[in-house]
Steps between C-alpha positions, in 0.01 A plus 500: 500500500379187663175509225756584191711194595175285520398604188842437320503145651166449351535530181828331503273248651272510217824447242591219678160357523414594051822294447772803482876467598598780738843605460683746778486795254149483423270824607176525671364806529518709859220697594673668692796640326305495140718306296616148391770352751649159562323340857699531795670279727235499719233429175725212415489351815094492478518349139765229601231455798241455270688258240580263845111503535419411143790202559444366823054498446530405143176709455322465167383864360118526464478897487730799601392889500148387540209777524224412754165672650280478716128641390361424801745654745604790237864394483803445226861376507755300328562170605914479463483100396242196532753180521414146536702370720488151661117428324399809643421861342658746730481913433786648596590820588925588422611793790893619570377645838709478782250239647115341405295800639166418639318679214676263230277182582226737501556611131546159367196386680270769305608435155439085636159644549493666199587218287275267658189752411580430114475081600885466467661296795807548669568272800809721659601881538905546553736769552851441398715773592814513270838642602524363875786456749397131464739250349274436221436893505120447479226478764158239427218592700177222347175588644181298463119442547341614788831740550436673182141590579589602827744764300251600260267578785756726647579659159122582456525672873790655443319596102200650704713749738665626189164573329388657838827739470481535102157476437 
């Protein structure tokens, strides 16, 4: 249930961010119980979290829902948003987990990698987790340079006892 409600907040996300009014009766579609339904309390929570974010950082959108790989690691995913924000291209990653999970800064820091393989700079990697117990009901977590490769270094680690496993 936790993925389904991701999901719906993400491409409510994506509305907001192509310029479209949500209204409380709109439906996203659930996974989960295979049909259109209006979000939830809980999903509203995380899109009110993100709307604070986009108002209090003032980002400026550069990409959202953006596909990246890796040829030389033999890796995909899709980046959730590149932002600039304060002069500075940051990829961010949107999560309505409980809390930022270790793995999270590794994720963002392979698709940095990934990016920077096809010559396109980004001088951040974020996770904002949407939906909080905060006042602002969002969490910021900014991490940069020499923090970033030291994430990407565990992802490839972590990347190589998975192929071990999985062949």
């Amino acid at each position: 249930s936790a993925g389904d409600r991701g999901s719906r907040v993400h491409n409510a996300i994506q509305d907001l961010l192509t310029g479209k009014e949500i209204e409380l009766l709109d439906k996203y579609w659930s996974e989960l119980d295979k049909n259109f339904a209006p979000l939830s309390p809980e999903e509203w929570d995380a899109l009110i979290g993100f709307v604070n974010f986009w108002n209090d950082k003032k980002p400026t959108l550069l990409a959202s829902e953006k596909v990246c790989y890796s040829e030389k690691h033999g890796y995909a995913g899709t980046a959730d948003a590149l932002l600039k924000i304060d002069g500075k291209v940051v990829l961010v990653d949107f999560k309505t987990s409980s809390k930022i999970y270790i793995t999270y800064p590794l994720q963002v820091a392979a698709y940095f990698a990934a990016f920077a393989e096809k010559k396109f700079n980004i001088d951040q990697t974020a996770i904002l987790r949407i939906g909080t117990n905060h006042r602002v009901k969002y969490e910021w977590k900014v991490f940069d340079g020499p923090e970033v490769l030291g994430h990407f270094a565990q992802f490839l680690a972590v990347k190589g006892v998975w192929v071990i496993e999985n062949g």
